[in-house]
Each structure stands twice: as structure tokens, then as C-alpha cells.
Z-matrix of the N, CA and C atoms (Angstrom, degrees):
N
C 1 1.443
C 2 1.526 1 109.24
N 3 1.303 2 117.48 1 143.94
C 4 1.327 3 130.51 2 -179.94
C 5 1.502 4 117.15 3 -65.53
N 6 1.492 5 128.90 4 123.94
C 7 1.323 6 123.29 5 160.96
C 8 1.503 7 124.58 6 -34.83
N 9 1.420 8 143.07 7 131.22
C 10 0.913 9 130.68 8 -157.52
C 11 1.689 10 102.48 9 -70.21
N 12 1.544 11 110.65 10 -36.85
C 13 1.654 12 103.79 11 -178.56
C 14 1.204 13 103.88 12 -61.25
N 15 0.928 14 151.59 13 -56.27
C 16 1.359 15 126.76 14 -158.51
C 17 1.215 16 135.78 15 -24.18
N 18 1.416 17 141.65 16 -51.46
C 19 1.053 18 138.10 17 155.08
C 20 1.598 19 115.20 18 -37.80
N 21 1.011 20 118.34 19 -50.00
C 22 1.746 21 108.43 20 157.84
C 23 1.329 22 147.24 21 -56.10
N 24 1.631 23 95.31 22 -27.80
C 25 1.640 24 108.69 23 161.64
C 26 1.390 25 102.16 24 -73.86
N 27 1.169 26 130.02 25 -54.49
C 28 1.482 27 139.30 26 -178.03
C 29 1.578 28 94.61 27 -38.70
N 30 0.938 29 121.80 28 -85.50
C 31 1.795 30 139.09 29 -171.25
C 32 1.544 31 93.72 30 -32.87
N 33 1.726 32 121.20 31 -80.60
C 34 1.300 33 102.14 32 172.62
C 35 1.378 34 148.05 33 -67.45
N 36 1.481 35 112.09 34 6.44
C 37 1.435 36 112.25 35 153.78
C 38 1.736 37 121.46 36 -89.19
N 39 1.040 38 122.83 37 -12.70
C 40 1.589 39 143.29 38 147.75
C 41 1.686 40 102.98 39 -56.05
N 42 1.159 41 110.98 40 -66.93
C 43 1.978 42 99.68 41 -161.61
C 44 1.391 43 104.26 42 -91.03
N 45 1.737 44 111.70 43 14.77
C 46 1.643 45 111.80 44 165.26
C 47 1.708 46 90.06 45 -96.42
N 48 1.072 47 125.64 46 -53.57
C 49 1.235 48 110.13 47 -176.91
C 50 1.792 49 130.49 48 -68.69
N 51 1.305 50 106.10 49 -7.77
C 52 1.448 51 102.11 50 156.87
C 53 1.372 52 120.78 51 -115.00
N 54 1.475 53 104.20 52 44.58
C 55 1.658 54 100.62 53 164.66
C 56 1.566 55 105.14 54 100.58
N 57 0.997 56 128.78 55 -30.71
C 58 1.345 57 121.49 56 -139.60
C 59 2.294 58 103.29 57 -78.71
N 60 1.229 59 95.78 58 -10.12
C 61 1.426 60 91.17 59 -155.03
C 62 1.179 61 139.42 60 95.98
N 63 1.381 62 111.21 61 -166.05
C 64 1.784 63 104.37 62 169.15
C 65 1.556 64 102.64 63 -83.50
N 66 1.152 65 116.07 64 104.64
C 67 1.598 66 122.37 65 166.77
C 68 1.616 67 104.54 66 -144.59
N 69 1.612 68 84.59 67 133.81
C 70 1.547 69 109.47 68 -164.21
C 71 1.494 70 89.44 69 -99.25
N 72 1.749 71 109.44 70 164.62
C 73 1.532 72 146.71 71 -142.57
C 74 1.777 73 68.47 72 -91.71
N 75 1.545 74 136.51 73 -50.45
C 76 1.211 75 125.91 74 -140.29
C 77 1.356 76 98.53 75 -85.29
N 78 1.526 77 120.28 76 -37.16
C 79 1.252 78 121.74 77 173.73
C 80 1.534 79 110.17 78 -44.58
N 81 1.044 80 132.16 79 -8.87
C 82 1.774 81 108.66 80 163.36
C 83 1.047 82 112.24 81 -77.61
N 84 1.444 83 121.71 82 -42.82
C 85 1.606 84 109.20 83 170.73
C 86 1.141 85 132.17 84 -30.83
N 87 1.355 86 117.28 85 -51.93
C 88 1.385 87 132.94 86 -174.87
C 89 1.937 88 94.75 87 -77.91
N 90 1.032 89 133.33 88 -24.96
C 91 1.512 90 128.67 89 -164.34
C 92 1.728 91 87.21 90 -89.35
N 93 1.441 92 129.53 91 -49.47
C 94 1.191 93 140.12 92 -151.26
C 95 2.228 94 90.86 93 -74.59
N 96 1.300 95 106.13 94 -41.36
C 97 1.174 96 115.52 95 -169.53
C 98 1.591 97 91.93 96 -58.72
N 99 1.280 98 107.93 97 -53.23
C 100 1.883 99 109.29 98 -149.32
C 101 1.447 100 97.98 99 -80.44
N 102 1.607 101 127.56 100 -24.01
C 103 1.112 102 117.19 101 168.78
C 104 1.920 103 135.37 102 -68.42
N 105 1.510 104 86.08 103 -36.63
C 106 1.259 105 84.80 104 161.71
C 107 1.564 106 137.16 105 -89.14
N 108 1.236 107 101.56 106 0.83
C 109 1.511 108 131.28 107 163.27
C 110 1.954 109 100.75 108 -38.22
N 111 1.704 110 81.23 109 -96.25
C 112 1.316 111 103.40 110 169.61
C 113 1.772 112 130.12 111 -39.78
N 114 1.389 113 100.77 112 -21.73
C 115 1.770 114 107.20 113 174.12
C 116 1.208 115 89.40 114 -96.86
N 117 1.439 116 144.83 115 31.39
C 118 1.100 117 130.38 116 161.95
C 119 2.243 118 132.85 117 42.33
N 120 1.907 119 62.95 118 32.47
C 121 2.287 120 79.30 119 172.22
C 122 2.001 121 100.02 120 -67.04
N 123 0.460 122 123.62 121 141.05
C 124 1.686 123 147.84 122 160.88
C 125 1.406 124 96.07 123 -22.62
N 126 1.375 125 126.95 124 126.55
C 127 1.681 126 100.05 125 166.60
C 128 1.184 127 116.03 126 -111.28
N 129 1.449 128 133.18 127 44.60
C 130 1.967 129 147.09 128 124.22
C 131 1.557 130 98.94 129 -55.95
N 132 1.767 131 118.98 130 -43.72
C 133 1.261 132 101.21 131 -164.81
C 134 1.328 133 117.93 132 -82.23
N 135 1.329 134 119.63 133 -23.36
C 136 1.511 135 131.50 134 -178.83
C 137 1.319 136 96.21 135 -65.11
N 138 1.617 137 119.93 136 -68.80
C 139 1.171 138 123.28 137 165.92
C 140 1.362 139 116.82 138 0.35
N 141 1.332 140 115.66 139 -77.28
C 142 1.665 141 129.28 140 -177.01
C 143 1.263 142 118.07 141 -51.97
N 144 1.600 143 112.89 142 -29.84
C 145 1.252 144 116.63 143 -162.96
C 146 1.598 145 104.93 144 -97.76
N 147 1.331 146 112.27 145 -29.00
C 148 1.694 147 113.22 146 167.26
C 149 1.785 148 95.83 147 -62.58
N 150 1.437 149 139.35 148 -41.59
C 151 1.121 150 118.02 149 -175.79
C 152 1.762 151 99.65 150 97.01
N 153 1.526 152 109.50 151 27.11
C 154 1.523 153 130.14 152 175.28
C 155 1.407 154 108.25 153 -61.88
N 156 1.069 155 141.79 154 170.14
C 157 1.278 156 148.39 155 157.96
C 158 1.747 157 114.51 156 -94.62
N 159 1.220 158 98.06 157 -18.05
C 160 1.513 159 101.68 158 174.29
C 161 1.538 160 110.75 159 -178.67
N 162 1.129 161 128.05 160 162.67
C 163 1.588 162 125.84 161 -156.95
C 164 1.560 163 82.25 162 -99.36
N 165 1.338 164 147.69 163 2.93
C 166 1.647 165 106.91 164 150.18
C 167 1.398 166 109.73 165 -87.14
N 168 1.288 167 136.96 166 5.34
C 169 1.661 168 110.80 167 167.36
C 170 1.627 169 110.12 168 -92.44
N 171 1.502 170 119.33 169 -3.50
C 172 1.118 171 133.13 170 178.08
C 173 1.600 172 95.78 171 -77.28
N 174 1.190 173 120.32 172 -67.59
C 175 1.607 174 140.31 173 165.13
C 176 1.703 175 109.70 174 -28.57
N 177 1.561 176 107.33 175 -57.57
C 178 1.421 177 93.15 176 175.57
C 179 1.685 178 129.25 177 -68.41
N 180 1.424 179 104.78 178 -42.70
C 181 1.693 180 116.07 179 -179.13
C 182 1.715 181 88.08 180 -58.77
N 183 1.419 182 130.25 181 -52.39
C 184 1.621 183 109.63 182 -144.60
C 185 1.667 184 93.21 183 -98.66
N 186 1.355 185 133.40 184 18.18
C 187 1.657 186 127.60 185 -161.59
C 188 1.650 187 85.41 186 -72.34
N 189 0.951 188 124.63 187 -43.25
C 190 2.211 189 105.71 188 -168.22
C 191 1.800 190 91.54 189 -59.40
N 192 1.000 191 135.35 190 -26.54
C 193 1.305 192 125.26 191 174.10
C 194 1.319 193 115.18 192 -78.57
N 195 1.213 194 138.28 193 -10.97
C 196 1.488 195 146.58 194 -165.56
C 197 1.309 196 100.86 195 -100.74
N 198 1.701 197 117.38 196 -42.93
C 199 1.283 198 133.46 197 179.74
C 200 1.555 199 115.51 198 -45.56
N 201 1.246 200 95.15 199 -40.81
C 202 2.041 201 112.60 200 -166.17
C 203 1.642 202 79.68 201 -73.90
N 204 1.259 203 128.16 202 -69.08
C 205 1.716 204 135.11 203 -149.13
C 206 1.429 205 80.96 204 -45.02
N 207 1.631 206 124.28 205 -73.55
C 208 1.572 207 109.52 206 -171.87
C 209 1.654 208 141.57 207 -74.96
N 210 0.973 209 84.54 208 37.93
C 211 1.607 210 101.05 209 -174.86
C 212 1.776 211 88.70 210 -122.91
N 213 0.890 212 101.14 211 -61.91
C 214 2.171 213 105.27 212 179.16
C 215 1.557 214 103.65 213 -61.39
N 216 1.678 215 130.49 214 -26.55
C 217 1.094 216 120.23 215 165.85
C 218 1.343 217 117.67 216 -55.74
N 219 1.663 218 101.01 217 -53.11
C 220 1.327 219 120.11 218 -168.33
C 221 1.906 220 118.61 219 -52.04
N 222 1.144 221 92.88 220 -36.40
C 223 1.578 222 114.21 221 175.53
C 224 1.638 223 120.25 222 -80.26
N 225 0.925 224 92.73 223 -22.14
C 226 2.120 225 108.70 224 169.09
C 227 1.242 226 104.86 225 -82.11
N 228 1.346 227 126.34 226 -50.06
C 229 1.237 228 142.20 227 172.73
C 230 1.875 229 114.90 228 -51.57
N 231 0.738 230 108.46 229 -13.95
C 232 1.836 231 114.83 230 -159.61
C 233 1.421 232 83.34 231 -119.13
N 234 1.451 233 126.26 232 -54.91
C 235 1.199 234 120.45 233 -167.53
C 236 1.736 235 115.54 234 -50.23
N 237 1.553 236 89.92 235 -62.11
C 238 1.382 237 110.89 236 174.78
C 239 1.619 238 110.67 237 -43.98
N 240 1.231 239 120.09 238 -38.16
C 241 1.664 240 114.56 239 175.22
C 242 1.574 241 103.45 240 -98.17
N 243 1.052 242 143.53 241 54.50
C 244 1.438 243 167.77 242 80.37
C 245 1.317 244 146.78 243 -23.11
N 246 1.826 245 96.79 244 -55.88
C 247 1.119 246 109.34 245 -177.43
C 248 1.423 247 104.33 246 -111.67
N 249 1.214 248 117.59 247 -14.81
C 250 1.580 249 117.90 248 166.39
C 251 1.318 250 139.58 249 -84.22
């Protein structure tokens, strides 16, 4: 039976050879998380899809990303009572 890393050594000897650097198999998680962050997926559903136990440990790892959403809310928000 296969070591469980392997597929991760595999992955980073693949994204060393196309340039990419040291980038780990897990780092998509975290890329897959922040992208759908920003496309504005639900985050119960991301939640599910990291395989979280509950959307505050999803909430805690991704909150510097949550931070930006309310700061750009905050600024839509001001705008909008500006022009209205």
C-alpha cells in the first residue's frame, strides 16, 4: 500500500517542475477556499466542501478573507448613502 504522502510529493515534484515553486497539494484548499470566497459561494457550502466540521473553523482559517468582504461592504454601503 502506498504512503499516504505520496500524492503530495508527486504534486510537488510536478508544480516544481512547472515553475510553480514550493507549492503544496494542500495549498489548493486554501486557494479553492479564497476563490470561492470572493465568487461569493455561501460559506456553509465551502464549509462542506473543505470537509469542516462546522462553518466556524471554516470562518476562523478564512476570517482575513471575510475581513476584506466587510470593509468593500462597508464602502458600497457609504457610497450608496451618497448618492441617495
Amino acid at each position: 500500500m502506498n504512503s499516504p504522502d505520496v500524492p503530495s510529493r508527486r504534486f510537488k515534484s510536478v508544480a516544481k517542475k512547472a515553475g510553480l515553486g514550493e507549492f503544496r497539494l494542500h495549498d489548493l484548499r486554501h486557494t479553492f477556499a479564497t476563490i470561492s470566497l470572493e465568487a461569493g459561494v455561501p460559506i456553509k457550502v465551502i464549509s462542506e466542501r473543505l470537509g469542516h466540521s462546522s462553518v466556524t473553523t471554516t470562518m476562523d482559517i478564512y476570517s482575513h478573507v471575510c475581513s476584506e468582504f466587510q470593509r468593500k461592504a462597508q464602502k458600497i454601503f457609504n457610497q450608496y448613502l451618497e448618492n441617495n
